[in-house]
C-alpha positions as CSV (number, residue, x, y, z in Angstrom):
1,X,116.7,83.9,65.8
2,X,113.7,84.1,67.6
3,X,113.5,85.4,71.0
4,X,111.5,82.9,72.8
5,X,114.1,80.5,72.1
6,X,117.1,81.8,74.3
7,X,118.1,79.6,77.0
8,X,117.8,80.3,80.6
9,X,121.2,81.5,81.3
10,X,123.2,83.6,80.0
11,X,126.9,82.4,79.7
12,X,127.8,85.1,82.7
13,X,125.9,83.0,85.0
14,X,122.5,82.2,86.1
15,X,119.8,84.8,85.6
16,X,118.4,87.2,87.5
17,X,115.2,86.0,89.5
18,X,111.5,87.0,87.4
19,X,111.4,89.9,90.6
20,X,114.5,91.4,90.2
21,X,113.6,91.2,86.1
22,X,110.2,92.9,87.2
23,X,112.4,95.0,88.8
24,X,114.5,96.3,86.4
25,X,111.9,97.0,83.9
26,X,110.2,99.1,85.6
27,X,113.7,100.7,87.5
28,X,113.0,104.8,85.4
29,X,109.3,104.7,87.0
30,X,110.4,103.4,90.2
31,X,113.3,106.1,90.1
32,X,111.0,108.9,88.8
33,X,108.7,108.5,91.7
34,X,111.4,107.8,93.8
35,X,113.3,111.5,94.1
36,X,109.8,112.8,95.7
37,X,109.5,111.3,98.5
38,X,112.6,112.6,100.4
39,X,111.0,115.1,101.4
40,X,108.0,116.7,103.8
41,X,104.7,116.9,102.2
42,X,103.2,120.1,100.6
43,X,101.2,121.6,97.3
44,X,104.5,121.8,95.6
45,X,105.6,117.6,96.1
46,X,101.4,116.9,95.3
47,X,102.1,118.9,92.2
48,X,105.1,117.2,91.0
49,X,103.4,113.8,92.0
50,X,100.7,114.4,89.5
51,X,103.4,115.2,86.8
52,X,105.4,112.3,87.7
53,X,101.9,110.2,87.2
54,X,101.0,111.4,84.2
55,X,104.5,110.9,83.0
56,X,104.8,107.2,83.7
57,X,101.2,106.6,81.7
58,X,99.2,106.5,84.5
59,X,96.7,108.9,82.7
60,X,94.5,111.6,83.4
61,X,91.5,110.0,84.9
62,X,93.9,107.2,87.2
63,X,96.3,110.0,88.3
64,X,93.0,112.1,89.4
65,X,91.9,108.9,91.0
66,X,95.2,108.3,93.0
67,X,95.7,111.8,94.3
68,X,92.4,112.2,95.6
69,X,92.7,109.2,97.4
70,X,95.9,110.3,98.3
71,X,95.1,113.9,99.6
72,X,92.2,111.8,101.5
73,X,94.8,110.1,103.5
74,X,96.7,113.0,104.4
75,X,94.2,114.5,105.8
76,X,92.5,111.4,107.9
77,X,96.1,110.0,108.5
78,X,97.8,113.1,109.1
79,X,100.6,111.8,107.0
80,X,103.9,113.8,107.3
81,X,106.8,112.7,105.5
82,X,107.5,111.4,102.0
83,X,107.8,108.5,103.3
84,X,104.5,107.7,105.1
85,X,103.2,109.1,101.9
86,X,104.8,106.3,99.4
87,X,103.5,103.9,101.5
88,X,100.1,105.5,100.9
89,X,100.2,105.4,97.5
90,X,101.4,102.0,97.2
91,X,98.2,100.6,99.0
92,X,96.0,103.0,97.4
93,X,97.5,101.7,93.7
94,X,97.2,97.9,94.7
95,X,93.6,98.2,96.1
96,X,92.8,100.1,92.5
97,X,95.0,97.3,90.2
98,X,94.2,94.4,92.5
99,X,91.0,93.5,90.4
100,X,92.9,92.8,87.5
101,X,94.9,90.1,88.9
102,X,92.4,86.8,87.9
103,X,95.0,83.9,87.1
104,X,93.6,81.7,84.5
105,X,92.1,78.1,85.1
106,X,92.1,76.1,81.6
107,X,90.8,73.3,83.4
108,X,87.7,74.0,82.5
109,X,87.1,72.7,79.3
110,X,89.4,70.4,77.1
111,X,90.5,71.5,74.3
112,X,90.4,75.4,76.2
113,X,90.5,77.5,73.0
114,X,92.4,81.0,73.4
115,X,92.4,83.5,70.8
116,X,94.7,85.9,70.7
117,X,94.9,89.3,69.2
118,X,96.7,91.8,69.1
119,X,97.9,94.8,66.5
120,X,101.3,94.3,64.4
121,X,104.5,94.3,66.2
122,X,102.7,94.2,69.8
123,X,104.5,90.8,70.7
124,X,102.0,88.5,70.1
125,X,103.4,85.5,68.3
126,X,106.1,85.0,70.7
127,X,103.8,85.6,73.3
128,X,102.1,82.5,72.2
129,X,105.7,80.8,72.4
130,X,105.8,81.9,75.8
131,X,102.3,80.7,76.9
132,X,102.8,77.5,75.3
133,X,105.8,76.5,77.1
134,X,104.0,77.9,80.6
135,X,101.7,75.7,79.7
136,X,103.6,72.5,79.4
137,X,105.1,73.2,82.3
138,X,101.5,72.6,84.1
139,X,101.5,69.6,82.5
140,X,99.3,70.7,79.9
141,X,99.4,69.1,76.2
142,X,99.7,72.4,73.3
143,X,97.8,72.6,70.1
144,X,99.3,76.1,68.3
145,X,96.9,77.4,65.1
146,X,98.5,79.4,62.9
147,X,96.0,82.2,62.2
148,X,98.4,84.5,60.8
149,X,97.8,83.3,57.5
150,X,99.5,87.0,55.7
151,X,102.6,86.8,57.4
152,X,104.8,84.1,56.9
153,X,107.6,84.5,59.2
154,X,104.6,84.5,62.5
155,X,104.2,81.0,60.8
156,X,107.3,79.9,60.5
157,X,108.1,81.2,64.0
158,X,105.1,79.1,65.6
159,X,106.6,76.1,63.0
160,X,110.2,76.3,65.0
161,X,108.7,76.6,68.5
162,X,106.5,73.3,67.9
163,X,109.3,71.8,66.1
164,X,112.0,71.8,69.3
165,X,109.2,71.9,71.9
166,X,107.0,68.9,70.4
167,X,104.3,71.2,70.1
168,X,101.7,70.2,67.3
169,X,101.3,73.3,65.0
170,X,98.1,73.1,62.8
171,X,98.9,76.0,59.7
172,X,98.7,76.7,56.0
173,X,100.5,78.6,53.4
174,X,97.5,80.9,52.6
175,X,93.8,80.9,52.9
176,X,91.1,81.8,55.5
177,X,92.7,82.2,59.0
178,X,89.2,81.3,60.1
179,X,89.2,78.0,58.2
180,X,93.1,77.1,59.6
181,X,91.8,77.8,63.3
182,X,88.8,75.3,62.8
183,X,90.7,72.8,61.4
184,X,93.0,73.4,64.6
185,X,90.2,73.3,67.3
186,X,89.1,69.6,64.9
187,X,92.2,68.2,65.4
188,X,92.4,69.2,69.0
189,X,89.3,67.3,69.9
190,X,90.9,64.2,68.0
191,X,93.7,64.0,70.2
192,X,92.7,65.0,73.3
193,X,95.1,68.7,73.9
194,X,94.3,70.4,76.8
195,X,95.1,74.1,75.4
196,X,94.6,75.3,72.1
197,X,96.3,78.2,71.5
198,X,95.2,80.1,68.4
199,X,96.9,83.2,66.9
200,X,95.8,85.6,64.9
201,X,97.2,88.6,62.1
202,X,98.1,91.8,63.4
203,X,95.8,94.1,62.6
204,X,95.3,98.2,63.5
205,X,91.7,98.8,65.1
206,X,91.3,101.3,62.2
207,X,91.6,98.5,59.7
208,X,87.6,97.9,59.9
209,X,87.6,94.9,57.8
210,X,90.2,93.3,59.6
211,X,87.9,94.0,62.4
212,X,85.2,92.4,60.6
213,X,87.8,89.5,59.9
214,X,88.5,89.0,63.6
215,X,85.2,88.9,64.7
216,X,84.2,86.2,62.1
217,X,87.2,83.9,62.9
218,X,85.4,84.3,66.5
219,X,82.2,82.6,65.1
220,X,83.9,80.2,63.4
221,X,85.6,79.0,66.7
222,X,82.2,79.0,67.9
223,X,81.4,76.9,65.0
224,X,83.7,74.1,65.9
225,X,82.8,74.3,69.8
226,X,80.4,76.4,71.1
227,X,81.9,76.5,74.5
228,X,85.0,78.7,72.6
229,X,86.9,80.7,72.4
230,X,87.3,79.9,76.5
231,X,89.7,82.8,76.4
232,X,90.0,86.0,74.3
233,X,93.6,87.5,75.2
234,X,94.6,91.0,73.5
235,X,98.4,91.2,73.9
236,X,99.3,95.0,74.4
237,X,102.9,97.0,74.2
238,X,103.4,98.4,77.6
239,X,105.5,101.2,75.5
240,X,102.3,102.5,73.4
241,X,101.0,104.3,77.1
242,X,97.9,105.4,76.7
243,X,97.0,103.9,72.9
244,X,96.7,100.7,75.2
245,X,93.2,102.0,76.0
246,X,91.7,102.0,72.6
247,X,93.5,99.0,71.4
248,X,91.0,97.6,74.7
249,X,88.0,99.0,73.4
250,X,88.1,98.7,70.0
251,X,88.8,94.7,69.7
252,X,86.4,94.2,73.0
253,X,84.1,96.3,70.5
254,X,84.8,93.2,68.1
255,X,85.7,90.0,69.8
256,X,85.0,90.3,73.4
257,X,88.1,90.4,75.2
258,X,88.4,88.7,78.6
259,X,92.2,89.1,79.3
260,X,95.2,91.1,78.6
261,X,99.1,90.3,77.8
262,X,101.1,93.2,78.3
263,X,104.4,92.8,77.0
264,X,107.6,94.9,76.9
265,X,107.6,96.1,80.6
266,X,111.1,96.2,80.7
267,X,113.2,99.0,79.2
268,X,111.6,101.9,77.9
269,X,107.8,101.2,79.5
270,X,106.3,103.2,82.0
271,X,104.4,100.4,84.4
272,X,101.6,103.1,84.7
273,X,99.6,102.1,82.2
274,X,98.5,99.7,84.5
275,X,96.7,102.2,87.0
276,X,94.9,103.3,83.4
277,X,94.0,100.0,82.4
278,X,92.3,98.7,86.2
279,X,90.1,102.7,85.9
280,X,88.8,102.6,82.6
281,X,87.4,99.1,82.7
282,X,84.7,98.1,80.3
283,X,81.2,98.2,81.6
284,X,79.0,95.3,82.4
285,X,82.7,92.8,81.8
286,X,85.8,94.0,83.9
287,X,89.0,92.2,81.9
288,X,92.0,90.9,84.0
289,X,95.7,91.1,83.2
290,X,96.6,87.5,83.0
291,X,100.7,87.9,81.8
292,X,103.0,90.6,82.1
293,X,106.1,90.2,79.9
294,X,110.0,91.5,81.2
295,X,111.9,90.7,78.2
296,X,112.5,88.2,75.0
297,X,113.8,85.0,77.2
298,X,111.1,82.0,76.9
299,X,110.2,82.5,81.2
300,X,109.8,86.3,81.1
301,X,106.0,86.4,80.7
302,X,104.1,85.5,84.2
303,X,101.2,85.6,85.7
304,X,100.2,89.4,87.0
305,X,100.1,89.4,90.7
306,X,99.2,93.1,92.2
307,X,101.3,93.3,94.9
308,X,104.9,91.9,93.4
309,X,103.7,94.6,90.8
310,X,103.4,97.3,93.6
311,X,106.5,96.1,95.5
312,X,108.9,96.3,92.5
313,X,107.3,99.6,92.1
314,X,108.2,101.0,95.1
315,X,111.2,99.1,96.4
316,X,114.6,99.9,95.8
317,X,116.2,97.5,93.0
């Protein structure tokens, strides 16, 4: 029923590794790029580089970015062939994503509080599913608040999850989302949880009071510790391209983001949005990309790492 809860394997056998997952989602931007670099380099293969780019949600301003580093490499490496060039642009796109790879340590408080965001249908309650179990497996103890006080089925999804996984979920019917999240972070302290992982509606950046909901559930976390919220994850559909960008600004605008979650990298998503995300970073507060998700199964959201991003870019599946 939900999709956090499929086992491991599938009844053909055990399942692919999270690479060749990584892989596969991003196989039609891998095989896009791919076809152009059989070939000698010239104006023609730059120009159809930039399309291919701009295609696979790179955007305007990271596809500028990459080809002039590019073209800066041809000429001071005096690259040749299509080949030499990939390799170029594979280095040249992990130096510019690399800074988004910042794995995250909740050691550092207890209870660490994460709130999570996100706008409707962007993954995020099974996201939380995800992280919980992740957690666990680092030995952690899970505290889940059911801030999604308008939707029922987010609750009863959450309700399942801790039900099977002996998670403590902390929720109520109706009400103030902001209320149900303190009484969360309150019980948390009571029984010593390591990670308290608190969700919250779906809600359009357009939607200014829901904005101005958001933000006060914030304070009110502050309220109960004013250490929190430790974390402030925005979970992101890798298939919305370049939307991604002002989802970013507009709920840093109104909580403070400090990570990303950026789910649904496999199928239909263009891995670009990536190279958008690392070159249009907030001033003053550069957020990381803590999880990329591959899929509904409960181990297909990881930790980002640059380079096995790159690598299943580039290599052949």
């Amino acid at each position: 029923m939900f999709g956090f809860l499929k086992k491991s394997d599938s009844p053909a056998g055990p399942r692919p590794s999270w690479t060749e997952r990584l892989k596969a989602g991003l196989s039609r931007t891998r095989a896009q790029l791919g076809g152009l670099f059989g070939r000698r380099i010239d104006d023609e293969m730059l120009e159809e580089l930039e399309t291919t780019l701009l295609m696979a949600d790179v955007g305007v301003e990271a596809t500028q970015y990459l080809l002039d580093e590019l073209k800066a490499a041809v000429r001071r490496d005096k690259l040749e062939t299509g080949e030499q060039l990939q390799q170029a642009l594979g280095e040249i796109l992990l130096r510019l994503i690399a800074p988004l790879e910042q794995p995250l340590d909740v050691s550092a408080h207890k209870p660490f509080i994460i709130m999570i965001a996100g706008v409707n249908g962007s993954g995020k309650t099974t996201s939380i599913g995800k992280l919980a179990k992740h957690f666990q497996a680092q030995g952690k103890s899970v505290l889940l608040a059911a801030g999604d006080t308008f939707r029922a089925a987010a609750r009863e999804q959450l309700a399942i999850w801790g039900e099977r996984n002996d998670v403590m979920v902390v929720a109520q019917e109706s009400g103030d989302p902001a209320a149900v999240i303190f009484d969360a972070v309150t019980a948390a302290k009571a029984r010593g949880i390591d990670v308290v992982l608190a969700d919250t509606a779906g809600r359009l950046p357009t939607q200014l009071h829901l904005m101005e909901e958001i933000a006060k559930v914030r304070r009110v976390i502050a309220k109960a510790d004013p250490t929190a919220p430790h974390e402030v994850l925005l979970v992101l559909d890798a298939n919305i391209g370049q939307n991604a960008l002002a989802q970013v600004k507009a709920f840093d605008a109104a909580i403070g983001v400090t990570g990303l979650v950026l789910t649904k990298l496999d199928g239909t998503a263009k891995g670009g949005v990536i190279a958008a995300i690392a070159r249009q970073q907030p001033a003053g507060h550069p957020i990381a990309l803590r999880y990329i998700g591959v899929g509904e199964g409960i181990d297909d959201l990881q930790p980002f790492s640059a380079s096995e991003f790159v690598g299943a870019l580039f290599e052949k599946a």
